[in-house]
C-alpha positions in Angstrom: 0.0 0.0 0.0 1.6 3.5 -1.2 1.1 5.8 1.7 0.4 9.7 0.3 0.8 13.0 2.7 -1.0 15.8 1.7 -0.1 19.4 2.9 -0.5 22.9 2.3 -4.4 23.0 3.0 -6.1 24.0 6.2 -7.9 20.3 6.1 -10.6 18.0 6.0 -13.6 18.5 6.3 -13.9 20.9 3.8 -15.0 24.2 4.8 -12.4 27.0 3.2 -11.8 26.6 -0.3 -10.7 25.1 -3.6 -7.6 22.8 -2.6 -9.4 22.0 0.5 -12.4 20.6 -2.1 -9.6 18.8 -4.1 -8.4 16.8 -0.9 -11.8 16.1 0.6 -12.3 14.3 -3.1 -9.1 12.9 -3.5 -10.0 10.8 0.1 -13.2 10.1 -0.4 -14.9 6.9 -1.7 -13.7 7.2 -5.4 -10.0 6.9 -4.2 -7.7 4.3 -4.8 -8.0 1.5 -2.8 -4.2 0.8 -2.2 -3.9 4.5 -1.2 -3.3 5.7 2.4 -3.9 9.0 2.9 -2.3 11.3 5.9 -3.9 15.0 6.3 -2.1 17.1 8.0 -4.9 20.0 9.4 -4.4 23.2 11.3 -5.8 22.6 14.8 -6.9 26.4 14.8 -10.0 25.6 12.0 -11.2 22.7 13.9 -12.8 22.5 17.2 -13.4 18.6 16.4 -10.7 17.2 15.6 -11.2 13.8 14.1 -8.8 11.2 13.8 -9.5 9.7 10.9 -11.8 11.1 7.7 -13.2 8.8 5.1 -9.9 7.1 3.3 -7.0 9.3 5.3 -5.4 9.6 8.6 -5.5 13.4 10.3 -2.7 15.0 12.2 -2.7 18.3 13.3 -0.6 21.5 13.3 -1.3 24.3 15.8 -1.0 27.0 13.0 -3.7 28.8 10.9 -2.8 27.8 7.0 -3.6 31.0 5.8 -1.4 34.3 6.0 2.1 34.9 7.2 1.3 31.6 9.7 1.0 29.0 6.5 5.0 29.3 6.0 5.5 27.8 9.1 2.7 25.6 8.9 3.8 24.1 5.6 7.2 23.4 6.9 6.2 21.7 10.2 3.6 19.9 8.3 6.3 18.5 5.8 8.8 17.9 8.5 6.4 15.7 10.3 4.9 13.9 6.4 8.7 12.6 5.7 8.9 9.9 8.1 5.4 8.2 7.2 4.8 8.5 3.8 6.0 7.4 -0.1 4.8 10.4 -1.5 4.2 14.4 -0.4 1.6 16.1 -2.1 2.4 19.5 -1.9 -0.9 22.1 -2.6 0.4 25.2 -2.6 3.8 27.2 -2.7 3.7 28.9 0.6 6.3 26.6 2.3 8.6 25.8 -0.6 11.2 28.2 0.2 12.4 25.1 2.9 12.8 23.1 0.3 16.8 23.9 -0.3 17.2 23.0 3.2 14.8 19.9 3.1 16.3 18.2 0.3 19.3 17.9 1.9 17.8 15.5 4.3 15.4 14.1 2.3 17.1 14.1 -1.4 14.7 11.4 -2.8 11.3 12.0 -1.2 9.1 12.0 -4.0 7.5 15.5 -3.8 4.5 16.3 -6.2 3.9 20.5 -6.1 0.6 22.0 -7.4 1.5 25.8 -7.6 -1.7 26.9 -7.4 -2.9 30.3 -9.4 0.9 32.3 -9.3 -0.1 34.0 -5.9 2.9 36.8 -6.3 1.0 38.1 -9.0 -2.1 39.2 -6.5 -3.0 42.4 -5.9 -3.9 42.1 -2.3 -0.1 40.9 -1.0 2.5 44.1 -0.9 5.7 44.2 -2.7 7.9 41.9 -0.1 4.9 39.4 0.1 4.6 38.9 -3.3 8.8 39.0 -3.6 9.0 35.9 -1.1 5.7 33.7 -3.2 7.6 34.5 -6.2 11.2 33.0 -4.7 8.7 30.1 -3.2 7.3 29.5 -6.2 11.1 28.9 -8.2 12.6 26.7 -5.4 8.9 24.4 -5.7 10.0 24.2 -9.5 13.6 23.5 -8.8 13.0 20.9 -6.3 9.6 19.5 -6.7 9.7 15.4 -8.6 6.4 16.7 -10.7 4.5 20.2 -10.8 1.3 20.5 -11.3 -0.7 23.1 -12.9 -4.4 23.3 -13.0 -4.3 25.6 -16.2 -3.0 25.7 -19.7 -2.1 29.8 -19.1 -0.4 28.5 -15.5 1.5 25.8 -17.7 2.9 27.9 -20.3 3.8 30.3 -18.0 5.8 27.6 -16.1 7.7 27.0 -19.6 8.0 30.1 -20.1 9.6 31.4 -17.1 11.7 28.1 -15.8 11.4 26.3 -19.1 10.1 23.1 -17.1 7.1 20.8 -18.1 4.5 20.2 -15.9 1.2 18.0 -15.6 -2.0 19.7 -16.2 -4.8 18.3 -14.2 -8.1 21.0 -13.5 -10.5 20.7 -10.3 -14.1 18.2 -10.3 -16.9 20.8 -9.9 -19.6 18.0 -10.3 -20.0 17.7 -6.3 -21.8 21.6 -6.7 -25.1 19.5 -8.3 -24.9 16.7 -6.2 -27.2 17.9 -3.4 -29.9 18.1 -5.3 -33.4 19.9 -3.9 -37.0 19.2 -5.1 -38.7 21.7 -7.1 -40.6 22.6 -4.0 -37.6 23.2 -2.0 -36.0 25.1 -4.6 -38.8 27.4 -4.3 -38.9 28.0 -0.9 -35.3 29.1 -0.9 -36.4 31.6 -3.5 -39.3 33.2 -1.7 -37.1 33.2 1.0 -34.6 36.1 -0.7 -37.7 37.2 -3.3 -36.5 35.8 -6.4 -37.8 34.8 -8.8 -36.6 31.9 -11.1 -35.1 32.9 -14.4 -35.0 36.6 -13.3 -31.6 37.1 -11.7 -27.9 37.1 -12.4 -25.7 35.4 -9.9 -22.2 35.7 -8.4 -20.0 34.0 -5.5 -16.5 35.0 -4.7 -13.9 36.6 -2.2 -14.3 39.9 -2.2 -11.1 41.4 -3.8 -10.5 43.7 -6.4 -9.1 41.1 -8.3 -12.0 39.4 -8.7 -13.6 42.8 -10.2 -16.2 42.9 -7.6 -16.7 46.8 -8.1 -17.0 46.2 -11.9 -19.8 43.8 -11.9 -21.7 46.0 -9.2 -20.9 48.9 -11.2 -22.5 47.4 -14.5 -25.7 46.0 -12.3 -25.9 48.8 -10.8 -26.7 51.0 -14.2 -29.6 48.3 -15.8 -32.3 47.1 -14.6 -31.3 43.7 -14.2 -31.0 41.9 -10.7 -28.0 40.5 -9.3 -27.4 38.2 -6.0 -23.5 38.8 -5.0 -22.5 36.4 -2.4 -19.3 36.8 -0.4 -17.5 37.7 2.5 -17.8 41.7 2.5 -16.7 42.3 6.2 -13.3 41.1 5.7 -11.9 44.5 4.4 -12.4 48.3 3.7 -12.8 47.1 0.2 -15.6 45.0 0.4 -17.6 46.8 3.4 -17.6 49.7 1.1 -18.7 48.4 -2.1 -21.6 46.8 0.4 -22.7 50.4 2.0 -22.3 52.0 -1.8 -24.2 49.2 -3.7 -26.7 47.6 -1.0 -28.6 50.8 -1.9 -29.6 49.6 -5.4 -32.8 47.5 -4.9 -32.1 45.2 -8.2 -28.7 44.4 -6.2 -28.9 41.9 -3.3 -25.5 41.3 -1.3 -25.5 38.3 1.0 -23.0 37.6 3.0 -21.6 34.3 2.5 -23.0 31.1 2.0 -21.9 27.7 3.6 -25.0 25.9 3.5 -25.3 23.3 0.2 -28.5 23.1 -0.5 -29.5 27.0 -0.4 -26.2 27.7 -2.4 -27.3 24.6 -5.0 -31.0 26.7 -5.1 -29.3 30.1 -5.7 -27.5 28.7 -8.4 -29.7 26.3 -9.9 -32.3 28.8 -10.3 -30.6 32.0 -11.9 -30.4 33.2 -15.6 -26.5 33.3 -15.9 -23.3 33.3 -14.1 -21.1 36.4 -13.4 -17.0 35.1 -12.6 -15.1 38.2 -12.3 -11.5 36.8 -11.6 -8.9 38.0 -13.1 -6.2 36.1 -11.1 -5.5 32.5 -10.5 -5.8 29.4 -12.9 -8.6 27.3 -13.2 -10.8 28.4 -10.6 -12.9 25.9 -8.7 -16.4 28.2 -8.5 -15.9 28.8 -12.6 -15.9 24.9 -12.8 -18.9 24.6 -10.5 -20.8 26.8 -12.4 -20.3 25.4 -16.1 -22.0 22.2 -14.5 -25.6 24.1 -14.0 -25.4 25.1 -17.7 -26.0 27.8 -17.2 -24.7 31.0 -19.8 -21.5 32.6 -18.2 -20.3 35.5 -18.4 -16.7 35.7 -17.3 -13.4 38.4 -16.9 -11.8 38.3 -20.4 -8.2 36.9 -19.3 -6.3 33.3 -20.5 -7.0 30.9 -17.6 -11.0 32.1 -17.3 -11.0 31.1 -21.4 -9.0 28.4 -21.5 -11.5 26.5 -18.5 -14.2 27.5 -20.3 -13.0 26.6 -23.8 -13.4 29.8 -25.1 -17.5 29.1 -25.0 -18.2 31.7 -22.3 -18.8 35.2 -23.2 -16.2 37.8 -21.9 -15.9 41.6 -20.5 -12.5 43.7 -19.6 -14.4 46.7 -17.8 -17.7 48.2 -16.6 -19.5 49.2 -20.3 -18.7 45.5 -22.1 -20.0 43.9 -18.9 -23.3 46.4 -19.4 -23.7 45.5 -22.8 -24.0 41.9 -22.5 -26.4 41.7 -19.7 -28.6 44.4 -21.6 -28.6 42.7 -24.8 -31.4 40.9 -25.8 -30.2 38.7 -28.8 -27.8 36.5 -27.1 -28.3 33.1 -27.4 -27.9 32.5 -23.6 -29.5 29.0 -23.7 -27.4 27.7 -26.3 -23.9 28.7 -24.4 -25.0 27.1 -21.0 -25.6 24.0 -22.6 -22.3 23.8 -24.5 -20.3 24.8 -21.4 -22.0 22.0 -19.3 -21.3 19.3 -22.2 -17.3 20.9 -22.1 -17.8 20.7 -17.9 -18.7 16.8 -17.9 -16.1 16.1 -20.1 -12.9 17.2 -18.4 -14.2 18.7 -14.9 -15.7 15.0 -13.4 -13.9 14.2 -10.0 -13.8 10.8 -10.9 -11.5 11.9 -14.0 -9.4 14.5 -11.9 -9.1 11.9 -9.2 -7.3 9.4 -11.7 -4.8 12.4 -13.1 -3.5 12.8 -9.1 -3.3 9.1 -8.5 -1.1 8.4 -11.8 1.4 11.2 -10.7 2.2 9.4 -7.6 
């Protein structure tokens, strides 16, 4: 039996984000058989801690594995993975700039590093923050057994800039329609935030300017078309403002966020298209989940947002082409949700992206 570690993620159960997704999959009942997992968690996101989670073993770190805290955090956690395990799965870059130091001890660890969506390029970390990600980022290329990128954009860039090859594999998103409501339900859910079905334009996200929050309030904000924005607008000056400026609007409801499945799966389910304003990042999980609702999208116009969508979405770069779109009656919206759900069951299944981690190992 090949014993796996996997690190860089605050843990399972799920309840942050995207690589956190990926691992509670990658565990779960689709998993190899002949796999042992080993989880390492932060204590700090769980006030049960469990010992054991569907196919993996859970240890934890006393660290949060976000902010200036997941550098340590991913080095303790990799520390403590080396003794017990075949293989390191590495999900993120954060700790990488150990890796020098580590392979010195450990020079034939197999290591496999998924670099996430090139995090020194954010707008939100300052010029040092995103100076240290970026030297991270090189010594998880120079010292990593395979890299993975989970977009084409992400992969050429790794050519590009190391001139290294690395193994594409995307995100599932098919879990977002597994908890499935009645029509009756559904409804309810509705009348609860008085909407109705077919009427409204959805969006969920982090609320940071690279995700072009203020655009797509901005472009609401001047039609007459409603929008439900769903995110977390207390966590900065950023977000509580756009939610005092654009809360006034009534065709614009802002919710803070979500966590419940099934309301999220009505929300979603139920709306006339999907609004995906990031501009940041490779193949973003909440893009994937939203292609399996077929619904139309409407998406930031940059590489990895058209490369996950196979170029079959429609695109805006600022307020006015945003505007335009959502105003404009001769679209065939029903005809481009369907094609992006046909492109979303072909390569975005978790029982496909599953397989493309195993093999790496």
């Amino acid at each position: 039996m090949k014993k796996v570690a996997i690190i860089g993620t605050q843990g399972v159960p799920a309840q942050y984000g995207g690589f956190e997704s990926l691992v509670e999959n990658l565990v779960g009942e689709l998993s190899d058989k002949n796999l042992k997992y080993t989880v390492f968690c932060s204590a700090k996101a769980y006030k049960e801690r469990l010992s054991t989670y569907k196919n993996a073993e859970l240890r934890y770190v006393n660290l949060d594995a976000n902010g200036v805290q997941s550098i340590p955090y991913d080095i303790i956690s990799l520390i403590k993975a080396t003794r017990k395990s075949d293989v390191i799965l590495v999900l993120g870059v954060s700790g990488c700039c150990f890796l020098p130091i580590y392979r010195l001890f450990a020079p034939k660890k197999r290591l496999v590093i998924n670099i996430d969506g090139l995090e020194h390029r954010r707008e939100k970390w300052g010029k040092w923050a995103k100076r240290f990600l970026k030297f991270s980022e090189k010594m998880a290329i120079k010292y990593a057994d395979l890299i993975i990128t989970d977009n084409k954009g992400i992969q050429d860039y790794v050519i590009d800039e190391y001139g290294k090859e690395s193994t594409l594999i995307a995100y599932g998103g098919d879990h977002a329609i597994s908890n499935t409501l009645s029509e009756e339900e559904q409804d309810k859910v509705l009348s609860n935030y008085n909407l109705v079905k077919g009427r409204y334009a959805v969006t969920v996200c982090r609320i940071e300017p690279e995700n072009n929050c203020h655009v797509t309030l901005e472009a609401f904000s001047r039609s007459d078309k409603q929008l439900v924005f769903i995110g977390n607008w207390e966590k900065s000056e950023y977000g509580k403002n756009l939610k005092l400026t654009y809360s006034k609007h009534k065709n614009i409801k802002i919710l803070d966020p979500i966590y419940d499945i099934n309301t999220l799966y009505a929300l979603r389910n139920n709306a006339a298209m999907y609004i995906h304003g990031h501009s940041a990042g490779g193949t973003n999980p909440s893009l994937v989940e939203a292609m399996f609702f077929g619904k139309p999208i409407i998406a930031y116009c940059v590489v990895y947002n058209k490369e996950t969508t196979a170029n079959s979405a429609l695109y805006f770069n600022n307020v006015e082409e945003l505007y335009n779109i959502i105003t404009n009656n001769n679209i065939d919206f029903v005809a481009q949700g369907e094609k992006l759900h046909e492109i979303a069951k072909k390569y975005y299944t978790w029982s496909t992206i599953i397989k493309q981690y195993e093999q790496t190992y």
